[in-house]
DOLOPA-265448 format. One record per residue (C-alpha): x, y, z; residue in one letter. Coordinates in steps of 0.02 Angstrom, whole numbers, padded with zeros to 5 digits, always signed. Example, Ala and Ser with C-alpha at 12.3 -4.5 7.8 and 13.67 -1.06 7.14 Angstrom:
residues 2
+00615-00225+00390a +00684-00053+00357s 
END
This chain:
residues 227
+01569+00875+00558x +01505+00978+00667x +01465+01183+00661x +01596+01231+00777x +01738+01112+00711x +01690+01188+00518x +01700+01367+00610x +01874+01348+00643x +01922+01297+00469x +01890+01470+00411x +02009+01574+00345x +02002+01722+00448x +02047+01588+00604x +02187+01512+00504x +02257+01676+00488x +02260+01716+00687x +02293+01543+00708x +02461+01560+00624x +02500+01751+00658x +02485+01682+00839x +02623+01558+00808x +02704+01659+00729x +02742+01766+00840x +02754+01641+00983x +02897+01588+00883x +02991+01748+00858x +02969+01779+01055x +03030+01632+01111x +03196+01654+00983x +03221+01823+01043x +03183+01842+01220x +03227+01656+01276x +03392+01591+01204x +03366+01585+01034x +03243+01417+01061x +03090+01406+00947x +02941+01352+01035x +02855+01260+00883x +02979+01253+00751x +03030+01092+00843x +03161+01047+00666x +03229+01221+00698x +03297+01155+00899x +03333+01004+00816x +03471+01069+00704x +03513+01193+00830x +03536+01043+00931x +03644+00948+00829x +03754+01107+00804x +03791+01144+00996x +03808+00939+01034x +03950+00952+00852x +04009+01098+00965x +04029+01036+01132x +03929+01153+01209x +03841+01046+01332x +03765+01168+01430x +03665+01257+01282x +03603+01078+01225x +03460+01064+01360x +03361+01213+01312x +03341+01118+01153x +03283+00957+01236x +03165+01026+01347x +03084+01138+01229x +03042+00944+01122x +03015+00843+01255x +02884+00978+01325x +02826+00986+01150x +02791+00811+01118x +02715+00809+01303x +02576+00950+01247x +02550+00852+01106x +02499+00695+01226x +02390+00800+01335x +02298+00890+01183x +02267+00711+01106x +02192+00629+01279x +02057+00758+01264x +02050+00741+01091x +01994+00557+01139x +01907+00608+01292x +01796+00746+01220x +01632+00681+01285x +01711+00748+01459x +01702+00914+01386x +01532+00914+01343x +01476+00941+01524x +01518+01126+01519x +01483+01233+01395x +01630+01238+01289x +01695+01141+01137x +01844+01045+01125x +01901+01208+01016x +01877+01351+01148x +01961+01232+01277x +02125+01221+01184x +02100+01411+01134x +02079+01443+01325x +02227+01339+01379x +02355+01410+01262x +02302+01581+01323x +02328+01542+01519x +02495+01492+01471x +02512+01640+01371x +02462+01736+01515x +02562+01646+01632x +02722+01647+01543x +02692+01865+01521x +02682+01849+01716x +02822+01761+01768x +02951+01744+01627x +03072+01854+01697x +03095+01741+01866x +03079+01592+01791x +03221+01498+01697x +03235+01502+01514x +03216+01322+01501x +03043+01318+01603x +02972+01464+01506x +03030+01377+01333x +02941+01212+01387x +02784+01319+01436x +02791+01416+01255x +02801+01217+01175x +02682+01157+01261x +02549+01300+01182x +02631+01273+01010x +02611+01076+01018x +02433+01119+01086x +02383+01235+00941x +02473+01096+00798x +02380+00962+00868x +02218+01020+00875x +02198+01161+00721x +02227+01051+00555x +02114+01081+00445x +02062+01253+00329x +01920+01243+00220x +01917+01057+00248x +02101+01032+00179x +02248+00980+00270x +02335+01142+00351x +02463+01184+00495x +02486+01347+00578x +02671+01324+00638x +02770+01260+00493x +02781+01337+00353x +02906+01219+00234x +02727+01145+00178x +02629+01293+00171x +02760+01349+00049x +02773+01189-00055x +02569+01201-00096x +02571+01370-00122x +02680+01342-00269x +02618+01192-00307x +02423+01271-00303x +02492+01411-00407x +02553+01303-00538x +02400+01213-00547x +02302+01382-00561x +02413+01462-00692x +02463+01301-00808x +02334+01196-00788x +02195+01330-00778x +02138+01235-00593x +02020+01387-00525x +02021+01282-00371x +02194+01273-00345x +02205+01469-00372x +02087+01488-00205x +02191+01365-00108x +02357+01439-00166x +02276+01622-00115x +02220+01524+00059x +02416+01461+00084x +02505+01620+00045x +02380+01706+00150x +02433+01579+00282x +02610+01615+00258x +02586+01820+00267x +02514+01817+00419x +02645+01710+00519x +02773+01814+00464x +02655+01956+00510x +02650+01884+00656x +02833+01868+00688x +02870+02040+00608x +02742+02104+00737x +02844+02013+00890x +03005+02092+00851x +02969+02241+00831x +02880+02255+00999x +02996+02143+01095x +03125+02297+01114x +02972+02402+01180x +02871+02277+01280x +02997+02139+01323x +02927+01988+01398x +02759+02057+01375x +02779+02039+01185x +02718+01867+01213x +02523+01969+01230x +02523+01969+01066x +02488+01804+01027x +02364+01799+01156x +02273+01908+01096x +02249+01857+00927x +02202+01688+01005x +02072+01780+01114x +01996+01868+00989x +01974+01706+00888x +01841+01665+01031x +01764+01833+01024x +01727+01809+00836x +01678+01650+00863x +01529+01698+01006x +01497+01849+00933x +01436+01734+00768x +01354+01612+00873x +01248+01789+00951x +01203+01836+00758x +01157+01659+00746x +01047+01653+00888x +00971+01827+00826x +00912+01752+00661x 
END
Protein backbone atom coordinates (compact mmCIF):
# COMPACT_ATOMS: atom_id res chain seq x y z
CA UNK A 1 0.00 0.00 0.00
CA UNK A 2 1.17 2.93 -0.77
CA UNK A 3 1.73 6.43 1.45
CA UNK A 4 -0.92 8.31 -0.15
CA UNK A 5 -3.64 5.46 -0.31
CA UNK A 6 -2.77 4.84 3.82
CA UNK A 7 -3.17 8.85 4.04
CA UNK A 8 -6.61 8.69 3.18
CA UNK A 9 -7.53 6.00 5.61
CA UNK A 10 -7.10 8.39 8.40
CA UNK A 11 -9.59 9.40 10.51
CA UNK A 12 -9.60 13.01 10.27
CA UNK A 13 -10.35 12.26 6.20
CA UNK A 14 -13.06 9.80 7.04
CA UNK A 15 -14.64 12.40 8.95
CA UNK A 16 -14.73 15.10 5.94
CA UNK A 17 -15.20 12.33 3.79
CA UNK A 18 -18.58 11.60 5.30
CA UNK A 19 -19.57 15.20 6.64
CA UNK A 20 -19.17 15.87 2.83
CA UNK A 21 -21.79 13.30 2.01
CA UNK A 22 -23.54 14.15 4.35
CA UNK A 23 -24.40 17.08 3.51
CA UNK A 24 -24.48 16.39 -0.23
CA UNK A 25 -27.28 14.34 0.85
CA UNK A 26 -29.34 16.73 2.86
CA UNK A 27 -28.93 19.31 -0.20
CA UNK A 28 -29.98 17.30 -2.70
CA UNK A 29 -33.33 16.21 -0.39
CA UNK A 30 -34.01 19.71 0.30
CA UNK A 31 -33.26 21.88 -2.54
CA UNK A 32 -33.92 19.23 -5.42
CA UNK A 33 -37.15 17.21 -4.95
CA UNK A 34 -36.64 15.39 -2.07
CA UNK A 35 -34.00 12.91 -4.16
CA UNK A 36 -30.94 11.69 -2.24
CA UNK A 37 -27.91 11.80 -4.19
CA UNK A 38 -26.09 8.74 -2.48
CA UNK A 39 -28.56 7.15 -0.35
CA UNK A 40 -29.40 5.29 -3.61
CA UNK A 41 -31.98 2.58 -1.12
CA UNK A 42 -33.52 5.83 0.06
CA UNK A 43 -34.80 6.70 -4.11
CA UNK A 44 -35.34 3.23 -4.23
CA UNK A 45 -38.20 3.06 -1.74
CA UNK A 46 -39.15 6.45 -2.67
CA UNK A 47 -39.44 4.89 -5.94
CA UNK A 48 -41.49 2.11 -5.24
CA UNK A 49 -43.87 4.48 -3.24
CA UNK A 50 -44.63 7.05 -6.20
CA UNK A 51 -44.75 3.89 -8.95
CA UNK A 52 -47.61 2.13 -5.78
CA UNK A 53 -48.95 5.74 -6.28
CA UNK A 54 -49.26 6.38 -9.79
CA UNK A 55 -47.38 9.26 -9.85
CA UNK A 56 -45.49 8.75 -13.00
CA UNK A 57 -44.12 11.93 -13.39
CA UNK A 58 -42.24 12.03 -9.89
CA UNK A 59 -40.80 8.42 -10.68
CA UNK A 60 -37.91 9.71 -13.05
CA UNK A 61 -36.11 11.87 -10.64
CA UNK A 62 -35.62 8.62 -8.88
CA UNK A 63 -34.27 6.76 -11.90
CA UNK A 64 -31.97 9.18 -13.03
CA UNK A 65 -30.49 9.99 -9.81
CA UNK A 66 -29.45 5.60 -9.92
CA UNK A 67 -28.78 5.25 -13.22
CA UNK A 68 -26.31 8.39 -12.96
CA UNK A 69 -25.18 6.80 -9.84
CA UNK A 70 -24.29 3.50 -11.06
CA UNK A 71 -22.76 5.42 -14.21
CA UNK A 72 -20.15 7.40 -11.70
CA UNK A 73 -19.52 4.31 -10.28
CA UNK A 74 -18.33 2.89 -13.92
CA UNK A 75 -16.26 5.90 -14.64
CA UNK A 76 -14.54 5.97 -11.05
CA UNK A 77 -13.72 2.15 -11.54
CA UNK A 78 -12.11 2.58 -15.30
CA UNK A 79 -9.55 4.76 -13.63
CA UNK A 80 -9.42 2.71 -10.83
CA UNK A 81 -8.08 0.08 -13.50
CA UNK A 82 -6.40 2.61 -15.56
CA UNK A 83 -4.35 4.35 -12.83
CA UNK A 84 -0.99 4.04 -14.51
CA UNK A 85 -2.63 6.90 -16.86
CA UNK A 86 -2.64 9.01 -13.91
CA UNK A 87 0.75 8.73 -13.07
CA UNK A 88 1.86 11.10 -15.86
CA UNK A 89 0.81 14.18 -13.91
CA UNK A 90 1.38 14.78 -10.67
CA UNK A 91 -1.58 13.64 -8.88
CA UNK A 92 -2.78 10.37 -7.32
CA UNK A 93 -5.64 8.46 -8.17
CA UNK A 94 -6.97 10.08 -4.68
CA UNK A 95 -6.63 13.92 -5.48
CA UNK A 96 -8.16 13.12 -8.96
CA UNK A 97 -11.45 11.82 -7.58
CA UNK A 98 -11.15 14.60 -4.77
CA UNK A 99 -10.76 17.12 -7.70
CA UNK A 100 -13.60 15.75 -9.79
CA UNK A 101 -16.25 15.65 -7.14
CA UNK A 102 -15.37 19.26 -6.40
CA UNK A 103 -15.83 20.58 -10.18
CA UNK A 104 -19.11 19.07 -9.98
CA UNK A 105 -19.63 20.58 -6.76
CA UNK A 106 -18.72 23.74 -8.22
CA UNK A 107 -20.61 23.31 -11.21
CA UNK A 108 -23.80 22.27 -9.78
CA UNK A 109 -23.46 25.81 -7.15
CA UNK A 110 -23.22 27.53 -10.67
CA UNK A 111 -25.93 26.42 -12.54
CA UNK A 112 -28.49 24.58 -10.37
CA UNK A 113 -31.02 27.07 -10.53
CA UNK A 114 -31.33 26.84 -14.61
CA UNK A 115 -30.86 23.52 -14.82
CA UNK A 116 -33.60 20.83 -14.26
CA UNK A 117 -33.90 19.01 -11.08
CA UNK A 118 -33.31 15.79 -12.69
CA UNK A 119 -29.84 16.93 -14.36
CA UNK A 120 -28.60 18.51 -11.16
CA UNK A 121 -29.69 15.20 -9.12
CA UNK A 122 -27.71 13.00 -11.67
CA UNK A 123 -24.70 15.48 -11.34
CA UNK A 124 -24.94 15.28 -7.24
CA UNK A 125 -24.95 11.03 -7.89
CA UNK A 126 -22.49 11.00 -9.90
CA UNK A 127 -20.00 12.77 -7.00
CA UNK A 128 -21.62 10.47 -4.38
CA UNK A 129 -20.99 7.18 -6.52
CA UNK A 130 -17.48 8.79 -7.12
CA UNK A 131 -16.63 9.33 -3.43
CA UNK A 132 -18.29 5.41 -2.44
CA UNK A 133 -16.28 3.91 -4.95
CA UNK A 134 -13.10 5.13 -4.37
CA UNK A 135 -12.86 6.00 -0.28
CA UNK A 136 -13.35 2.37 1.43
CA UNK A 137 -11.13 1.88 3.70
CA UNK A 138 -10.30 3.69 7.48
CA UNK A 139 -7.45 2.52 9.34
CA UNK A 140 -7.17 -0.37 6.97
CA UNK A 141 -10.83 -1.69 7.77
CA UNK A 142 -13.70 -1.77 5.59
CA UNK A 143 -15.62 1.75 5.79
CA UNK A 144 -18.20 3.82 3.67
CA UNK A 145 -18.83 7.45 3.90
CA UNK A 146 -22.51 7.50 2.51
CA UNK A 147 -24.42 4.84 4.28
CA UNK A 148 -24.73 4.71 7.48
CA UNK A 149 -27.12 1.36 8.23
CA UNK A 150 -23.45 -0.33 8.54
CA UNK A 151 -21.66 2.22 10.25
CA UNK A 152 -24.35 1.83 12.83
CA UNK A 153 -24.45 -2.00 12.97
CA UNK A 154 -20.40 -2.03 13.94
CA UNK A 155 -20.62 0.60 16.10
CA UNK A 156 -22.79 -1.48 18.27
CA UNK A 157 -21.37 -4.38 17.43
CA UNK A 158 -17.57 -2.82 18.30
CA UNK A 159 -19.10 -1.53 21.47
CA UNK A 160 -20.22 -4.79 22.59
CA UNK A 161 -17.07 -6.27 21.91
CA UNK A 162 -15.30 -3.42 23.94
CA UNK A 163 -17.61 -3.51 26.93
CA UNK A 164 -18.43 -7.50 27.25
CA UNK A 165 -15.75 -8.98 25.93
CA UNK A 166 -13.12 -6.44 27.21
CA UNK A 167 -11.86 -6.14 23.09
CA UNK A 168 -9.67 -2.72 23.55
CA UNK A 169 -9.56 -2.95 19.84
CA UNK A 170 -13.00 -2.99 19.19
CA UNK A 171 -13.45 0.08 21.64
CA UNK A 172 -11.10 2.22 19.05
CA UNK A 173 -13.03 1.02 16.06
CA UNK A 174 -16.42 1.54 17.70
CA UNK A 175 -15.01 5.28 18.74
CA UNK A 176 -13.76 5.43 14.79
CA UNK A 177 -17.60 4.42 13.59
CA UNK A 178 -19.57 6.66 15.83
CA UNK A 179 -17.17 9.33 14.99
CA UNK A 180 -18.07 8.46 11.38
CA UNK A 181 -21.64 8.67 12.05
CA UNK A 182 -21.39 12.30 14.01
CA UNK A 183 -19.94 13.86 11.41
CA UNK A 184 -22.43 12.93 8.52
CA UNK A 185 -25.09 14.04 10.44
CA UNK A 186 -22.89 17.06 11.18
CA UNK A 187 -22.70 17.31 7.93
CA UNK A 188 -26.34 17.20 7.10
CA UNK A 189 -27.29 19.30 10.22
CA UNK A 190 -24.79 21.84 8.72
CA UNK A 191 -26.70 21.75 5.11
CA UNK A 192 -30.01 22.54 6.48
CA UNK A 193 -29.47 24.93 8.37
CA UNK A 194 -27.68 26.99 5.68
CA UNK A 195 -29.87 25.94 2.81
CA UNK A 196 -32.62 28.66 3.98
CA UNK A 197 -29.67 31.28 4.02
CA UNK A 198 -27.51 30.25 1.08
CA UNK A 199 -29.87 28.19 -1.15
CA UNK A 200 -28.30 26.43 -3.92
CA UNK A 201 -25.03 27.54 -2.72
CA UNK A 202 -25.41 25.27 0.34
CA UNK A 203 -24.01 22.66 -1.86
CA UNK A 204 -20.23 24.77 -0.98
CA UNK A 205 -20.23 23.08 1.84
CA UNK A 206 -19.35 19.88 0.85
CA UNK A 207 -16.86 21.23 -1.35
CA UNK A 208 -15.17 22.58 0.87
CA UNK A 209 -14.65 20.00 3.26
CA UNK A 210 -13.51 17.93 0.23
CA UNK A 211 -11.02 20.74 -0.64
CA UNK A 212 -9.60 21.05 2.47
CA UNK A 213 -8.98 17.25 2.55
CA UNK A 214 -6.29 18.14 -0.24
CA UNK A 215 -4.93 21.01 1.65
CA UNK A 216 -4.18 18.72 4.66
CA UNK A 217 -3.02 16.31 2.62
CA UNK A 218 -0.08 18.74 0.74
CA UNK A 219 0.38 20.60 3.55
CA UNK A 220 1.71 17.01 5.26
CA UNK A 221 3.50 16.05 2.25
CA UNK A 222 5.42 19.99 2.79
CA UNK A 223 6.24 18.85 6.62
CA UNK A 224 7.36 15.74 5.04
CA UNK A 225 9.58 17.20 2.61
CA UNK A 226 10.89 19.62 5.52
CA UNK A 227 12.14 16.70 7.60
Amino acid sequence: MNRSSTFYEKLTIGMLLAAAAGGLDAYSYLEHGEVFAGLQTGNLILLGIHLGQFKWEQTVQYVVSILFFAIGTIIVRWFQKHERLLKRNAFSIDECVLMYEISLIVLVALFSKILPNTLVTGMLSLTASAQLQHFRKLNGGPFTSLMMTGNIRTAAESMYDALIEKNQTAWRKGLDTLSIIGSFVGGALISGALTGILGSFTIIFSGMALFAIILIRYTDIKNKSLR
